[in-house]
C-alpha positions as CSV (number, residue, x, y, z in Angstrom):
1,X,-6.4,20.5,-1.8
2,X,-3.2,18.7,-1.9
3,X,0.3,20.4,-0.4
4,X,1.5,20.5,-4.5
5,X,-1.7,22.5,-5.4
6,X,-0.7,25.6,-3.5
7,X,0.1,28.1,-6.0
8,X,-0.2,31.4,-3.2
9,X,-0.6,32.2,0.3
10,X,-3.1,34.4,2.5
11,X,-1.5,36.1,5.4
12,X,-4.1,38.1,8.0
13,X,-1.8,40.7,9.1
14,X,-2.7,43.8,11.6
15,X,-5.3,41.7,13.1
16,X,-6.3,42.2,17.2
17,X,-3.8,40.7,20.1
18,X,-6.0,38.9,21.3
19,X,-7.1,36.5,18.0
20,X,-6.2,32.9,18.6
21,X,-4.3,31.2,16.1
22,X,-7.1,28.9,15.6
23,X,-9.4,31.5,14.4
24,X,-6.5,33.6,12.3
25,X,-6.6,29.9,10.4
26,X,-9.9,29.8,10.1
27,X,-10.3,33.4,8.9
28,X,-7.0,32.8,6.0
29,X,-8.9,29.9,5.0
30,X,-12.3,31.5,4.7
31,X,-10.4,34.4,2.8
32,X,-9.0,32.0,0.0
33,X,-12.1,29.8,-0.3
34,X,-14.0,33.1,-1.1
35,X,-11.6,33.8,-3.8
36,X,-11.3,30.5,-5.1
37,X,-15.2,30.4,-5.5
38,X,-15.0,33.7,-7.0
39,X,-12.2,32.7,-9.5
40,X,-13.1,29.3,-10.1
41,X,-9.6,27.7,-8.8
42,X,-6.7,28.1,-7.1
43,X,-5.0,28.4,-10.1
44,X,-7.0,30.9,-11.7
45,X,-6.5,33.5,-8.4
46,X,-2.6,32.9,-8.9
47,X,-3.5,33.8,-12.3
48,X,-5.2,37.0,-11.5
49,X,-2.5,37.6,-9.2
50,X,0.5,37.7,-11.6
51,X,-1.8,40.1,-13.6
52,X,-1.9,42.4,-10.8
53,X,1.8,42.0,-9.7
54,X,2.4,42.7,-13.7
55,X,0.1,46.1,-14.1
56,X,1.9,47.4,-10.7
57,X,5.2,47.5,-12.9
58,X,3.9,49.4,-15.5
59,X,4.2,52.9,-15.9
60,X,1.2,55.4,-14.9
61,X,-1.4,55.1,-17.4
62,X,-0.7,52.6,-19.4
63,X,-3.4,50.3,-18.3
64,X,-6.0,49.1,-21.0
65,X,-9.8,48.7,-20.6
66,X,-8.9,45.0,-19.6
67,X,-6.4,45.6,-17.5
68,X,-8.7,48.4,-15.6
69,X,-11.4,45.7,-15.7
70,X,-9.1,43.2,-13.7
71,X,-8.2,45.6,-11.4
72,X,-11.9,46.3,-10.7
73,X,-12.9,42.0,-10.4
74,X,-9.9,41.8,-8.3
75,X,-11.1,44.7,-5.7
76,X,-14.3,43.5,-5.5
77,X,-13.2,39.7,-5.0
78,X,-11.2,40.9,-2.0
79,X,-13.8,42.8,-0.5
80,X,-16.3,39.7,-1.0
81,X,-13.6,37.5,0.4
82,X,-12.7,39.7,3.8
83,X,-16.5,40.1,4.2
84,X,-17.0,36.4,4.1
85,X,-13.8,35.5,5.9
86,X,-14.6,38.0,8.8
87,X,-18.4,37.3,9.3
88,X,-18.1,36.1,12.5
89,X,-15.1,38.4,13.9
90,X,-16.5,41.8,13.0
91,X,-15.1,44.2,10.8
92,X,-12.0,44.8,11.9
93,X,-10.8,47.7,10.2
94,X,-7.2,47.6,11.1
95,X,-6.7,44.4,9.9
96,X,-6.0,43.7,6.6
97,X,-5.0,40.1,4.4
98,X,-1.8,39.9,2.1
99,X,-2.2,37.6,-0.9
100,X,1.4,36.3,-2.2
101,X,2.1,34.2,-5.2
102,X,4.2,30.9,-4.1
103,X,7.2,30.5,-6.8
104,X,8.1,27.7,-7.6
């Protein structure tokens, strides 16, 4: 992946002390591989990501079949993506992975 085709970020956040910053890098990248292979490409998990940034502003309720169904995908491709990206680490519960949209 070229530096231009980053369209979002994985950040492992609440993760132990004592992690070294090679294998918090290791993890991130395990994380969005997982995602991408889930999604099909980089683009298409910034894609899915707008749709969930989008149905967070909508009012109670208002989500459609579809839109419960991407919710759904979108759970279950972060759950297969932290149990990949933590395989060797454990499971550690406390720590959790923020996925961000990158503007531009």
């Amino acid at each position: 992946m070229r530096p231009l085709d980053i369209v979002y970020s994985v950040a492992l956040r609440d993760y132990p002390e004592d992690l070294r910053a090679a294998d918090r890098v290791k993890i991130e990248t395990r994380y969005a591989q997982e995602l991408e292979r889930t999604y099909g490409t980089a683009e298409n998990v910034a894609a899915a990501l707008d749709s969930m940034q989008a149905m967070e502003a909508m009012p109670p309720g208002s989500l459609s079949p579809g839109d419960v169904a991407l919710v759904q995908q979108w759970g279950k491709a972060n759950a297969a993506a932290r149990q990949v990206a933590l395989k060797e680490f454990g499971e550690a519960a406390e720590c959790r992975f923020e996925v961000e949209r990158i503007p531009f």
